[in-house]
Residue frames as a rotation matrix with the C-alpha (Angstrom) as fourth column:
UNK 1
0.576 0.453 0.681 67.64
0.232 0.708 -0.667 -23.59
-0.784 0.542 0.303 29.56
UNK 2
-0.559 -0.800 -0.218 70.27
-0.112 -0.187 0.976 -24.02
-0.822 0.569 0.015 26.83
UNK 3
0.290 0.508 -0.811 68.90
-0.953 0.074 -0.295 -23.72
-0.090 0.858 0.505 22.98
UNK 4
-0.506 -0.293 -0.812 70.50
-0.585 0.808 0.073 -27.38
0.635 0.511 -0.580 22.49
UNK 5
-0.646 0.744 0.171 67.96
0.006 0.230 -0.973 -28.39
-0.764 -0.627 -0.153 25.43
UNK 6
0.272 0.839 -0.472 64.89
-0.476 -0.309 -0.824 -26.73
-0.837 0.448 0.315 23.47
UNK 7
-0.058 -0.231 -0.971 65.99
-0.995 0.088 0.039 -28.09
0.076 0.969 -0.235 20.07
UNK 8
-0.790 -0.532 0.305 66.58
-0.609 0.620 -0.495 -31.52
0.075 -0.577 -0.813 21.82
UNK 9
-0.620 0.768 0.161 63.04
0.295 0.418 -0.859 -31.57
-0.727 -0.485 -0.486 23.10
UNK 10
-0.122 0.542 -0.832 61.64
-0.745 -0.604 -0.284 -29.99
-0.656 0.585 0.477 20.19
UNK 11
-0.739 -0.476 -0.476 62.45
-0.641 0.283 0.713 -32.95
-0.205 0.833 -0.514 17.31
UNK 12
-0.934 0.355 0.038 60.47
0.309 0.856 -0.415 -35.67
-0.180 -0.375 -0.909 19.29
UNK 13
0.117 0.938 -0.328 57.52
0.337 -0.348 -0.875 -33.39
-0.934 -0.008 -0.357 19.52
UNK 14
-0.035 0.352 -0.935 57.56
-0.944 -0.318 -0.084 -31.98
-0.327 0.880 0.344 15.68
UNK 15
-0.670 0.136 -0.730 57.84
-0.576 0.527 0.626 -35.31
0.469 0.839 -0.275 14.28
UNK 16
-0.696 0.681 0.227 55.15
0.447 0.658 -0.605 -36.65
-0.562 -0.320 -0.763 16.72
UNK 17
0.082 0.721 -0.688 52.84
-0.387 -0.614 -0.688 -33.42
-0.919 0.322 0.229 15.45
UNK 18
-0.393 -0.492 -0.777 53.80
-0.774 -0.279 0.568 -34.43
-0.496 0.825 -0.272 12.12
UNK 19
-0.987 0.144 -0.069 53.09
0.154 0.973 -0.173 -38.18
0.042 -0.181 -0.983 12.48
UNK 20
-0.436 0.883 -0.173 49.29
0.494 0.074 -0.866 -37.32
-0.752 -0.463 -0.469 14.22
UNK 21
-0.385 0.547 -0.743 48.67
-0.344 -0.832 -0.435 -34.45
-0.856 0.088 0.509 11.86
UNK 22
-0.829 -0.340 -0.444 49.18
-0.557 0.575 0.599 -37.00
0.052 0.744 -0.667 9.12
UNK 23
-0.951 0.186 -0.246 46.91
0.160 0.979 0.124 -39.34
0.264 0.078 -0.961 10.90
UNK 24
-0.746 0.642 -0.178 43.68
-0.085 -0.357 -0.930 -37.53
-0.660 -0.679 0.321 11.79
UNK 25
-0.019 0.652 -0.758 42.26
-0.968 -0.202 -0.149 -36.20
-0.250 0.731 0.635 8.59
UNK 26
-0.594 0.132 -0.794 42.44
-0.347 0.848 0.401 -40.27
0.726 0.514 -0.457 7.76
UNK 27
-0.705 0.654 -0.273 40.77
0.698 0.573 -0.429 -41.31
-0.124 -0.493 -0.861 10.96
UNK 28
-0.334 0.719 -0.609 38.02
-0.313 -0.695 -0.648 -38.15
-0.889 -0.026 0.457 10.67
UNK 29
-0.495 0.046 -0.868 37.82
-0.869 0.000 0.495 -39.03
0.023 0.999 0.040 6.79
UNK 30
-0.822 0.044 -0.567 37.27
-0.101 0.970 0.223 -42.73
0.560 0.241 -0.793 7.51
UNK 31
-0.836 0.355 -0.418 34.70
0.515 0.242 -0.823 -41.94
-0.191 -0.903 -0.385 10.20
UNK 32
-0.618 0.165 -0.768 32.92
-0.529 -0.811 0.251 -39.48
-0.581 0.562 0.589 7.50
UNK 33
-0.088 0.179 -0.980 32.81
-0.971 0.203 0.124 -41.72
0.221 0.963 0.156 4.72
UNK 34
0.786 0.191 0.588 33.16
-0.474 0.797 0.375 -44.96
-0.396 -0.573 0.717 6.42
UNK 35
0.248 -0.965 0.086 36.04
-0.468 -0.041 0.883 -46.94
-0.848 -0.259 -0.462 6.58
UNK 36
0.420 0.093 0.903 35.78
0.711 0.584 -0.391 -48.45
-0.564 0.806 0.179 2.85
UNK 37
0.681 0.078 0.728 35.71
0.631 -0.565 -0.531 -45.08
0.370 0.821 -0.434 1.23
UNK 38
0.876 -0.198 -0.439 38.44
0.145 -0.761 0.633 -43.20
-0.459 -0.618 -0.638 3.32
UNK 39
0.349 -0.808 0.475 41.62
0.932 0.246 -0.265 -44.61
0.097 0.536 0.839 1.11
UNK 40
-0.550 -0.834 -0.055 44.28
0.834 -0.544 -0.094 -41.40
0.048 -0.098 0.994 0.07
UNK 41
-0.269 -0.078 0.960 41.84
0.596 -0.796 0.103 -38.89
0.756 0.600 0.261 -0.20
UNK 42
0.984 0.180 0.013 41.53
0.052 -0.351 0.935 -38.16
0.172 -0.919 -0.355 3.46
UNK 43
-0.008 -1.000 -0.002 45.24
0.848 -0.006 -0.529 -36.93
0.529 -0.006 0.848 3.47
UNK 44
0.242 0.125 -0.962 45.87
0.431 -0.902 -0.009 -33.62
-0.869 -0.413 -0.273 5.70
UNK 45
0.735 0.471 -0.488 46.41
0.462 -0.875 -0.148 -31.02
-0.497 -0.116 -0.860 3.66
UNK 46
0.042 -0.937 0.346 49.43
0.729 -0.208 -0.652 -30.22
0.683 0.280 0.675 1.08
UNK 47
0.187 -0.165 0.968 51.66
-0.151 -0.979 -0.137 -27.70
0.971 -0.121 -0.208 3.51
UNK 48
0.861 0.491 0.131 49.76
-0.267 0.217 0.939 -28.98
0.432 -0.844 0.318 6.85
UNK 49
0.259 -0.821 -0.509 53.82
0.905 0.390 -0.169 -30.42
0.337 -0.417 0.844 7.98
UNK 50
-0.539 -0.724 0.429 55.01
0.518 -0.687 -0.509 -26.82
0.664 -0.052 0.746 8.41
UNK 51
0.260 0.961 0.089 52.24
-0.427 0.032 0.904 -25.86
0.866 -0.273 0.418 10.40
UNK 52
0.890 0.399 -0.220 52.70
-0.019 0.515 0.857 -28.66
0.455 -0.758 0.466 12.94
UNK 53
0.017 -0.985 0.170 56.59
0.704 -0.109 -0.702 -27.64
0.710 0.131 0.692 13.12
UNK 54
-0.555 -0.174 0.814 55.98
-0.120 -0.951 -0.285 -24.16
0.824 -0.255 0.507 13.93
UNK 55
0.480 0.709 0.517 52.88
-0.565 -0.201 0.800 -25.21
0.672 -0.676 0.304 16.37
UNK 56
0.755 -0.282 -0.592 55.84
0.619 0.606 0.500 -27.89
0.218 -0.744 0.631 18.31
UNK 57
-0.471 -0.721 0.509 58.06
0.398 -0.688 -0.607 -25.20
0.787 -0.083 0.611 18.38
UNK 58
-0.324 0.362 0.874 55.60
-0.393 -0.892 0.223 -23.00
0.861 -0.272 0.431 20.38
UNK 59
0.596 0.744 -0.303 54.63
-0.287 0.550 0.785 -25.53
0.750 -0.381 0.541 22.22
UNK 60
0.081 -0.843 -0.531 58.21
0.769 0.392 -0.505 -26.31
0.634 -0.368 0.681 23.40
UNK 61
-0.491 -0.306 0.815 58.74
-0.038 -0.928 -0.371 -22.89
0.870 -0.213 0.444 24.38
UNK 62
-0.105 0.649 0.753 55.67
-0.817 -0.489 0.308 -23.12
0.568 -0.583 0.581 26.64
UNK 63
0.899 0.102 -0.427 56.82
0.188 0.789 0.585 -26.42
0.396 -0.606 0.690 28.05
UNK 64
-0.352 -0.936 -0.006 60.41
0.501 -0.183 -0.846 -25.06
0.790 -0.301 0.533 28.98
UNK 65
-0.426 -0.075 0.902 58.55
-0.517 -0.798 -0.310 -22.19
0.743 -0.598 0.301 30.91
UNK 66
0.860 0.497 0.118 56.07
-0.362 0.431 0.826 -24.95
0.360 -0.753 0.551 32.95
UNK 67
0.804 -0.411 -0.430 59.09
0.536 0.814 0.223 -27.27
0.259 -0.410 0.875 33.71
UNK 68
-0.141 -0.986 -0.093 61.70
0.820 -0.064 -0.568 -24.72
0.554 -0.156 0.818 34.49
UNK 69
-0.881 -0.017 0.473 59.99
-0.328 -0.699 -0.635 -22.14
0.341 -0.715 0.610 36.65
UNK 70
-0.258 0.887 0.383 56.26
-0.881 -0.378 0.284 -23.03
0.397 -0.265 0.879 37.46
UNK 71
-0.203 -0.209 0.957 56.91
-0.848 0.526 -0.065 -26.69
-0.489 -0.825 -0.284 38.20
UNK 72
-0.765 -0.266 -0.586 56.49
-0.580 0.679 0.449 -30.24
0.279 0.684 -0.674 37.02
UNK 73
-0.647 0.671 0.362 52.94
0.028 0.496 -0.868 -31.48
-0.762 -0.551 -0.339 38.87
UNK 74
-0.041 0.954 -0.297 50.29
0.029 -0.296 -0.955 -31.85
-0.999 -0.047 -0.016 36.65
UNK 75
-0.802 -0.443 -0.400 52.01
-0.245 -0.367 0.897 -31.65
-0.544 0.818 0.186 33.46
UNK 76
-0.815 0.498 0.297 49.13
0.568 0.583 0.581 -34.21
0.116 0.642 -0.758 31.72
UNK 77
0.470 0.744 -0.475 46.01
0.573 -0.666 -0.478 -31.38
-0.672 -0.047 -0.739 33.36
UNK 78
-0.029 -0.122 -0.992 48.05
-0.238 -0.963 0.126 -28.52
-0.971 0.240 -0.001 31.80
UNK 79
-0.917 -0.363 -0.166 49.08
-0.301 0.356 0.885 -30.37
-0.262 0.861 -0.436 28.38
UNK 80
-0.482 0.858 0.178 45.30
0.871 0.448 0.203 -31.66
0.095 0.253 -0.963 27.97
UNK 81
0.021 0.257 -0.966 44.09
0.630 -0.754 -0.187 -27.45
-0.776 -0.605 -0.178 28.63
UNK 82
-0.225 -0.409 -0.884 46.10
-0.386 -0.796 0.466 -26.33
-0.895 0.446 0.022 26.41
UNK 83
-0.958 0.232 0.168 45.35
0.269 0.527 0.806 -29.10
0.099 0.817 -0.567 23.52
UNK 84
0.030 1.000 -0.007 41.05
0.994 -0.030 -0.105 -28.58
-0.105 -0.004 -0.994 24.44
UNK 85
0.319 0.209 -0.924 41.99
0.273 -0.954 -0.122 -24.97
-0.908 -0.213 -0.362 24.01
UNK 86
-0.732 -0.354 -0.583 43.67
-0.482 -0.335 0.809 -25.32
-0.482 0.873 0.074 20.53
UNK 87
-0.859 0.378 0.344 41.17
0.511 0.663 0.548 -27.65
-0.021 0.647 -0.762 19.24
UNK 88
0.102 0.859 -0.502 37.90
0.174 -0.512 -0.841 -25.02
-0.979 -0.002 -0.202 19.85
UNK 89
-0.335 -0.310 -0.890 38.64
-0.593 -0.664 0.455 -23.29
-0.732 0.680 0.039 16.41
UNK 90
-0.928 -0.030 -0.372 38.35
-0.222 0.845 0.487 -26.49
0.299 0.534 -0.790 14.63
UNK 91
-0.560 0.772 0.302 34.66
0.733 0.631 -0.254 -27.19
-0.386 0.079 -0.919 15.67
UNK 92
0.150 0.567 -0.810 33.71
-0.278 -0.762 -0.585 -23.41
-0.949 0.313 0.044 13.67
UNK 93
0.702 0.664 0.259 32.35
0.329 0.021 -0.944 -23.48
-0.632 0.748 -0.204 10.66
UNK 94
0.341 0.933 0.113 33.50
-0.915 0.357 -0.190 -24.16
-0.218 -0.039 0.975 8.17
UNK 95
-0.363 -0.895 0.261 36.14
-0.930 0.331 -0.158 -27.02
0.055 -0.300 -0.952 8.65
UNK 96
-0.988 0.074 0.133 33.66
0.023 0.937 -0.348 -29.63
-0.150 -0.341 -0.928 10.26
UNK 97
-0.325 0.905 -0.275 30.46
-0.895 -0.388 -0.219 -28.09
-0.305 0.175 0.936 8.55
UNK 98
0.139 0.364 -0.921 29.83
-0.830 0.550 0.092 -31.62
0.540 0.752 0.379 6.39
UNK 99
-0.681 -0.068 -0.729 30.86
-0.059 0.998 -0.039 -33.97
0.730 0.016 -0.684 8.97
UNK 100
0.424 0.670 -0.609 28.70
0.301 0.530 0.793 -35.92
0.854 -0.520 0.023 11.39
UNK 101
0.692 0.102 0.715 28.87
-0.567 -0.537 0.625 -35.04
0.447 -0.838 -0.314 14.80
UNK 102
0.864 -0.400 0.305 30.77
0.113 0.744 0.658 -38.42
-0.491 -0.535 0.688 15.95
UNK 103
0.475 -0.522 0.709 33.46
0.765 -0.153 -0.626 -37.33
0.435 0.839 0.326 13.24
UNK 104
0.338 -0.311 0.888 33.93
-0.206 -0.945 -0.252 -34.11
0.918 -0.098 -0.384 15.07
UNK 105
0.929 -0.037 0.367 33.94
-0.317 0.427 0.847 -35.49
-0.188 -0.903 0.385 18.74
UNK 106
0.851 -0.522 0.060 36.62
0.514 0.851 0.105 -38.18
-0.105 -0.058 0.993 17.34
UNK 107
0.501 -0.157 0.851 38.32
0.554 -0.697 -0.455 -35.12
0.665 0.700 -0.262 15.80
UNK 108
0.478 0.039 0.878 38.65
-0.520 -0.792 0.319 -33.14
0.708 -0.609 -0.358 19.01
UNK 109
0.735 -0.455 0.503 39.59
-0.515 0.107 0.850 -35.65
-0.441 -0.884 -0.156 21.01
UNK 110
0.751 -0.541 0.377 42.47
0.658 0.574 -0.488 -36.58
0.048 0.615 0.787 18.86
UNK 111
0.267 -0.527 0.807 43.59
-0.041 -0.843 -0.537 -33.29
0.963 0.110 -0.247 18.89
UNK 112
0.767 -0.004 0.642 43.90
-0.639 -0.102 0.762 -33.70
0.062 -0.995 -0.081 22.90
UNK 113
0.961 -0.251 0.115 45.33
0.233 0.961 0.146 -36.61
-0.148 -0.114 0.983 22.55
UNK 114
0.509 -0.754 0.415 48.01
0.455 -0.173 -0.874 -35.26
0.731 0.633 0.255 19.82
UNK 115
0.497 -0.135 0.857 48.57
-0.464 -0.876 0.131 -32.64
0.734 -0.462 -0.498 23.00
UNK 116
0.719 0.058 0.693 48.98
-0.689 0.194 0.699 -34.66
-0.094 -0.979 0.180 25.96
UNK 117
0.820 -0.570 0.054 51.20
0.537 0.733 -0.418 -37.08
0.198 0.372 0.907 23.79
UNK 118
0.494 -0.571 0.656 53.26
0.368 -0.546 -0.753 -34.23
0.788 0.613 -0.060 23.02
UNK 119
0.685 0.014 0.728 53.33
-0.604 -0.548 0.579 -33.13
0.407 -0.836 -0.367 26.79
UNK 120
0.813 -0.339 0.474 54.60
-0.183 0.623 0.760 -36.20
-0.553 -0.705 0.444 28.24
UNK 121
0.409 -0.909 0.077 57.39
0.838 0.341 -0.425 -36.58
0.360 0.239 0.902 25.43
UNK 122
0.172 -0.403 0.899 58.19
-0.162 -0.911 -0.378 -32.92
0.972 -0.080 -0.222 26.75
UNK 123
0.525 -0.383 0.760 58.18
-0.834 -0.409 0.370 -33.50
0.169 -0.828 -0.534 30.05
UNK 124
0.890 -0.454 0.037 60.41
0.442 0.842 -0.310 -36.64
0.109 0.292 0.950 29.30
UNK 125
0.317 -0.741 0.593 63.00
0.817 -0.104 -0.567 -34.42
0.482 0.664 0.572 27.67
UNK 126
0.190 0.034 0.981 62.16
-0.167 -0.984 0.066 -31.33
0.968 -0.176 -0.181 29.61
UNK 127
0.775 0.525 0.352 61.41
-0.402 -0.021 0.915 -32.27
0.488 -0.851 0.195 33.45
C-alpha cells in the first residue's frame, strides 16, 4: 500500500465525515426541538471538522489493513461494527442527557450510517 493510495482514499472519506458531522447535530437538533425550531443553532460544534479528519484518517488505516490482508467479503458487516462500536460513547451521559429517546436512536443510527457510507467509499478506492 503506497501513502498516495491511503491519501487517495482518505479525501473522499474526510470530506464525507465532514459533510455528515455537519449534518447530524441539525437532524438530532430538529428532532429535539422539532423541525420549526432547529434553524443554525443545531450546528456541530466549533472545532468538530478536525475531529472527523483525524477519525477518517484512522479509519483509512483500518480499511487498508481489511482490504489488503484480511480480505474484501463483508466489508458493509465490518464497516457497520465498527461505526455501532464508535457510536456507544455518545448514548453516556451527558451528550444525549436532554434529548428524547427517538433523538438518540436517530442519532446512533446516523452515526452507522456515517460508517458504512464511509466503508463503501473505502472499499471503492481501497478494494
Amino acid at each position: 500500500m503506497t501513502l498516495g493510495r491511503l491519501v487517495l482514499a482518505w479525501l473522499p472519506v474526510a470530506a464525507w465525515f465532514v459533510i455528515a458531522t455537519l449534518g447530524i447535530p441539525v437532524l438530532i437538533g430538529s428532532l429535539a426541538q422539532g423541525a420549526a425550531q432547529a434553524g443554525a443553532g443545531a450546528a456541530a460544534p466549533r472545532g468538530s471538522w478536525k475531529w472527523s479528519i483525524a477519525e477518517a484518517g484512522l479509519l483509512t488505516l483500518f480499511a487498508s489493513l481489511w482490504f489488503d490482508s484480511l480480505g474484501s467479503g463483508a466489508w458493509w458487516l465490518v464497516f457497520a461494527l465498527v461505526g455501532a462500536l464508535a457510536t456507544i460513547p455518545t448514548w453516556l451521559p451527558p451528550r444525549f442527557e436532554p434529548l428524547p429517546r427517538r433523538a438518540r436512536v436517530a442519532g446512533a443510527c446516523a452515526d452507522v450510517v456515517r460508517y458504512v457510507v464511509a466503508g463503501a467509499i473505502l472499499a471503492w478506492r481501497l478494494g
